[in-house]
C-alpha positions in Angstrom: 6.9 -1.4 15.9 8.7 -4.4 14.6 12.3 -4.5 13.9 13.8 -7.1 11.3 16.8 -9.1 12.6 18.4 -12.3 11.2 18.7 -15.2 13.7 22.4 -15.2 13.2 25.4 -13.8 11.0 25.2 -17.1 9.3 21.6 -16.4 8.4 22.6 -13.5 6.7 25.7 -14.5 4.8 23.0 -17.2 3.3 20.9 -14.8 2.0 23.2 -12.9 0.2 23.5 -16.2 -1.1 19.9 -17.0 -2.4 19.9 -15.1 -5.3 22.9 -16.5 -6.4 21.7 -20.2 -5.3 18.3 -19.8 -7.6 20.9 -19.1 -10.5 22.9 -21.7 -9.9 26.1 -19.3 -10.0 27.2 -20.6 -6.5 30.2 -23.5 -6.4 29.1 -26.9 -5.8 30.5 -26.7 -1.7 28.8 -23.3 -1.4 25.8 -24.6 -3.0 25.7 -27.5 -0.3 26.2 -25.3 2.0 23.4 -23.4 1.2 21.1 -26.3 0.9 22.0 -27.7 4.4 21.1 -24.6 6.1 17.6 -24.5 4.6 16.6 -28.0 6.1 17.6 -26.3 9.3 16.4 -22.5 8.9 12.6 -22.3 8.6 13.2 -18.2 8.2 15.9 -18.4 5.4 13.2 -20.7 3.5 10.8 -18.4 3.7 12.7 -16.0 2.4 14.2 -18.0 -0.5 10.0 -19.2 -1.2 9.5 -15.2 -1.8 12.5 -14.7 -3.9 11.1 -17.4 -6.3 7.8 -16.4 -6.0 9.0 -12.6 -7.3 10.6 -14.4 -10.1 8.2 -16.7 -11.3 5.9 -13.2 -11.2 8.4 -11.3 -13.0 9.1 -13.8 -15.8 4.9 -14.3 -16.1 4.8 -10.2 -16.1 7.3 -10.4 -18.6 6.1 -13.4 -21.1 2.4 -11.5 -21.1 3.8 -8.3 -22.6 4.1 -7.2 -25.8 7.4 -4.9 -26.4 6.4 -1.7 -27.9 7.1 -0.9 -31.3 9.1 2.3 -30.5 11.1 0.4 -28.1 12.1 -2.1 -30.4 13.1 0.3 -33.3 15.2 2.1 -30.6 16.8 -0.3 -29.6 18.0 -1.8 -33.0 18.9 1.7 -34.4 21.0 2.2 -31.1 23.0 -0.9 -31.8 23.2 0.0 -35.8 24.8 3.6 -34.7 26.8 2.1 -32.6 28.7 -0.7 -34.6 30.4 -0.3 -38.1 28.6 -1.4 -40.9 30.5 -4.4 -41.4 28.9 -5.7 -38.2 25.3 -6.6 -40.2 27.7 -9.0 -42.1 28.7 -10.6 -38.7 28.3 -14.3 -37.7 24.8 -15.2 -36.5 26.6 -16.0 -32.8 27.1 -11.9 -32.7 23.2 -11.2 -33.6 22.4 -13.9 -31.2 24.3 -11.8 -28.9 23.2 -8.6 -29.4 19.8 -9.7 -28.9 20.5 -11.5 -25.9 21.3 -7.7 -25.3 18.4 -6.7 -26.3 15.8 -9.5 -24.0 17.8 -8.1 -20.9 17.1 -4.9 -20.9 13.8 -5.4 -22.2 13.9 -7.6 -19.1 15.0 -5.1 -17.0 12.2 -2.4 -18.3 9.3 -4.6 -17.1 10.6 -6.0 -14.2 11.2 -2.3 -12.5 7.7 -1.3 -14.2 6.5 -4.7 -12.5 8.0 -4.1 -9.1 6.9 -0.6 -8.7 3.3 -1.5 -9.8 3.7 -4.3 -6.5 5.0 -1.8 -4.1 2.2 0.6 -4.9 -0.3 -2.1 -4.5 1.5 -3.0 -0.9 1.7 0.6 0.1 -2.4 1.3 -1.1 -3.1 -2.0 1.0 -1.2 -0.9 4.1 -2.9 2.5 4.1 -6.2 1.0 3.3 -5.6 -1.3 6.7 -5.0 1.7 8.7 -8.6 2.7 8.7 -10.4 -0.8 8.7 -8.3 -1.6 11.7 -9.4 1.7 13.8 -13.3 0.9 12.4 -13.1 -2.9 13.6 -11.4 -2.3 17.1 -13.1 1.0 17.8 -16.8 0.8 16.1 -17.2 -3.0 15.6 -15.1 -5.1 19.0 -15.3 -2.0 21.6 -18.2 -0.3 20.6 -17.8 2.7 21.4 -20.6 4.5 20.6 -24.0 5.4 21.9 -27.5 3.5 21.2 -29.1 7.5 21.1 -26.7 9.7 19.2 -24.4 12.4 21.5 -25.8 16.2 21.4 -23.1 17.8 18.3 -22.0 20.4 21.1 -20.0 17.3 23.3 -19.1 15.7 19.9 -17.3 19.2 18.9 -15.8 19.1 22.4 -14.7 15.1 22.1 -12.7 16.5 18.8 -11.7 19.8 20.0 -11.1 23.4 18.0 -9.1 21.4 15.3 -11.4 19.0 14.1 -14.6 20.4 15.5 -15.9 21.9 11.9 -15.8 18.4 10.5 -18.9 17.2 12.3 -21.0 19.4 10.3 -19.1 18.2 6.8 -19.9 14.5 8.1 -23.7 15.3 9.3 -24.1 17.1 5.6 -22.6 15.0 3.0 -23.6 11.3 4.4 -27.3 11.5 4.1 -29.4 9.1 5.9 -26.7 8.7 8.7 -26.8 9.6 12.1 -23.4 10.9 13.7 -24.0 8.8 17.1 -20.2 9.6 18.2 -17.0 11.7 17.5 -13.6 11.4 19.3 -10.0 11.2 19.0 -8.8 7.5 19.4 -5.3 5.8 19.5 -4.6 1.8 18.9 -2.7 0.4 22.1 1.2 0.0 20.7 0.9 2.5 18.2 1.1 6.6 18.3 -1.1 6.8 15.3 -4.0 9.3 16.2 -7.2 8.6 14.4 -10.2 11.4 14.1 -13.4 9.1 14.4 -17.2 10.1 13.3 -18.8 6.7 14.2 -22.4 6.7 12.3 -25.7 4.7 11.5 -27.6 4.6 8.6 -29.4 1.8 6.5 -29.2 -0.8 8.7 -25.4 -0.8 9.6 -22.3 1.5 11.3 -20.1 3.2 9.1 -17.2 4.9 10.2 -15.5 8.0 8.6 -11.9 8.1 10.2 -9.0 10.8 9.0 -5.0 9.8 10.4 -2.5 12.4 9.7 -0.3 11.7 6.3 3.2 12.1 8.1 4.5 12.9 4.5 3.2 9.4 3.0 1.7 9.7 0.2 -0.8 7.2 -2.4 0.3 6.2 -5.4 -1.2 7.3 -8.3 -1.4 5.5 -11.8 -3.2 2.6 -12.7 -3.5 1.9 -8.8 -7.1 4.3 -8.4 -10.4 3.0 -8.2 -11.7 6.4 -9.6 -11.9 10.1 -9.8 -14.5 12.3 -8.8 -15.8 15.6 -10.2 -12.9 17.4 -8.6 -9.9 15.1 -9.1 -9.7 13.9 -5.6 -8.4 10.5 -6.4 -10.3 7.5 -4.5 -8.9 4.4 -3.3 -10.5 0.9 -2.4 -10.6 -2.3 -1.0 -11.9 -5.3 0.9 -10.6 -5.8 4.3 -11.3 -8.0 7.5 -14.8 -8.4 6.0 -15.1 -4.5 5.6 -15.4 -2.7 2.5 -13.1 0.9 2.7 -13.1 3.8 0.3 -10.3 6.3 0.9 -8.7 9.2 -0.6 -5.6 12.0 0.9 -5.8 15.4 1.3 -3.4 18.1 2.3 -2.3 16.7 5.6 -4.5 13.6 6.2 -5.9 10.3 4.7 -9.7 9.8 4.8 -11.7 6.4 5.1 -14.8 5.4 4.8 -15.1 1.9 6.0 -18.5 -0.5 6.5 -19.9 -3.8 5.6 -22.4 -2.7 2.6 -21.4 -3.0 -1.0 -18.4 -2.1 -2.6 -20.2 0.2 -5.1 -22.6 1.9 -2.0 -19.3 2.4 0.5 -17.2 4.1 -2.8 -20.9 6.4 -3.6 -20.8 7.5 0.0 -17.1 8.4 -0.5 -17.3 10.5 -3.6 -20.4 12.5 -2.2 -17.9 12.9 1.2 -14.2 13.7 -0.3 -15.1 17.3 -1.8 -16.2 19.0 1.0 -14.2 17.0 3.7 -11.0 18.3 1.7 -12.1 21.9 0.9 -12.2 21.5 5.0 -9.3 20.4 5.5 -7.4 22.5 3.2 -8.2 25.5 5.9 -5.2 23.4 7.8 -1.5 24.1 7.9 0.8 23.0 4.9 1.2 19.3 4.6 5.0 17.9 4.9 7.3 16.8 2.9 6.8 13.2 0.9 8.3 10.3 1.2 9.7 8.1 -1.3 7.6 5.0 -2.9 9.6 2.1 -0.9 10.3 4.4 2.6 5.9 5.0 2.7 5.7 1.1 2.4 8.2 0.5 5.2 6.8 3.2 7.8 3.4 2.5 7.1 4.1 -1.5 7.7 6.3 -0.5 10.8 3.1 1.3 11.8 0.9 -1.3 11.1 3.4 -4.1 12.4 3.8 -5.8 9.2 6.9 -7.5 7.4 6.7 -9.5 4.1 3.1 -9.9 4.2 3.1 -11.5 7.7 0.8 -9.3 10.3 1.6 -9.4 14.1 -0.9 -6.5 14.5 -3.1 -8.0 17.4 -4.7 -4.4 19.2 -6.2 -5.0 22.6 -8.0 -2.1 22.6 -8.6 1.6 22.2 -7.9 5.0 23.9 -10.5 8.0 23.4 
């Protein structure tokens, strides 16, 4: 797990600066200040190169929306209510003020609508990484898994009394796959355990892999690739050269992860997730939730990410 920590207290009086800096709100000596630090400080720059980059985003986020009728009218009558009526017979400077009122928290609306849509997108992408790294390391680098498939009895016993049933939800719902190998795997430097059907079918291994929630959950919104029958909610993405489908149920997070198509991994998926959950549901009561930005940050501490940098580098697995 990776800890964040400034170089110095210098480092971090600076950036408590940056924001400041990019508005030019700071005194000219501060300013200079500032500026001669960053020639020196390759990790303050990076972090002032990422505060600009959010605002550029924000101000294109901003300039590509329409306000809302209903917004606007709410506004104006708010200010009307709240002025006497002699105010409409103001100067032009106060309407120019008023509406300068107006922009910023219009401003404000679409910037917090703007960062939570990012922060789900991070939080779906982390989760997403969890099970294409166990398939890569486990299925693809080690490969862990027999040429002739393993008799179901000594998969049930790989998974033990828990996980056992899912074997026969796996063998049912994927058809054309052969379950070669099930086990209970770990990635060195993490305590993450992953529950891993390793299979073959069409001319390529897919891997069906379930990690326990911990109380995270996906975001929901605009951020799903679709719904199936039941409601189950799926997920998707493209990863390490791996296509991954992936949906939560009561206490756990479900992949399917391979290299065929987008549309055939996301198929597979939706034929899997009923069944797999009404399995899983038999389980004990899943655990609290965590909040939007709290999932992002344990999920990246898991996965050994910070701002978009990974220092994830596995060296192998543990069955």
């Amino acid at each position: 797990m990776n800890t964040l920590s400034f170089d110095s207290k210098r480092c971090e009086r600076i950036r408590q600066q940056l924001d400041s800096y990019l508005s030019n709100e700071l005194l000219v000596e501060t300013a200079s200040e500032v500026v001669r630090h960053l020639e020196t400080c390759d990790a303050c720059s990076r972090d002032l190169e990422s505060r600009m980059r959010i605002r550029e985003a924000l101000q294109r986020a901003v300039a590509n929306r329409s306000v809302p009728d209903s917004v606007r009218a709410r506004v104006v009558r708010t200010l009307r209510d709240s002025q006497p009526r002699s105010f409409f017979r103001a100067s032009a400077a106060r309407w120019a003020l008023g509406l300068a009122g107006i922009a910023l928290i219009l401003l404000s609306l679409f910037a917090a609508q703007w960062l939570s849509l990012r922060r789900g997108e991070q939080l779906v992408a982390s989760i997403l990484r969890l099970g294409v790294s166990d398939h890569v390391i486990c299925a693809i680098k080690d490969h862990n898994y027999p040429e002739v498939a393993n008799p179901p009895d000594q998969i049930r016993q790989k998974l033990g009394a828990q996980h056992a049933a899912l074997l026969q939800v796996v063998q049912d719902r994927l058809p054309g796959f052969e379950v070669l190998e099930g086990h209970i795997c770990t990635i060195p430097g993490s305590n993450r355990r992953y529950v891993h059907f390793i299979t073959r079918g069409q001319g390529t291994i897919l891997s069906v892999i379930l990690t326990e929630r911990n109380g995270v959950n996906l975001p929901k919104g605009k951020l799903l690739t679709s719904t199936d029958s039941t409601g189950i909610g799926l997920y998707q993405g493209h990863l390490s050269g791996t296509e991954i489908a992936g949906f939560e149920s009561t206490q756990y997070f479900v992949f399917v992860v391979s290299d065929l198509s987008q549309n055939q991994v996301l198929q597979l998926a939706k034929g899997l997730a009923p069944a797999l959950d009404d399995t899983l549901r038999t389980a004990a009561p899943s655990k609290p939730s965590s909040s939007l930005p709290g999932a992002l940050f344990q999920i990246n501490q898991e996965m050994g990410i910070y701002e978009g940098r990974s220092s994830f580098a596995p060296v192998g697995l543990n069955s």
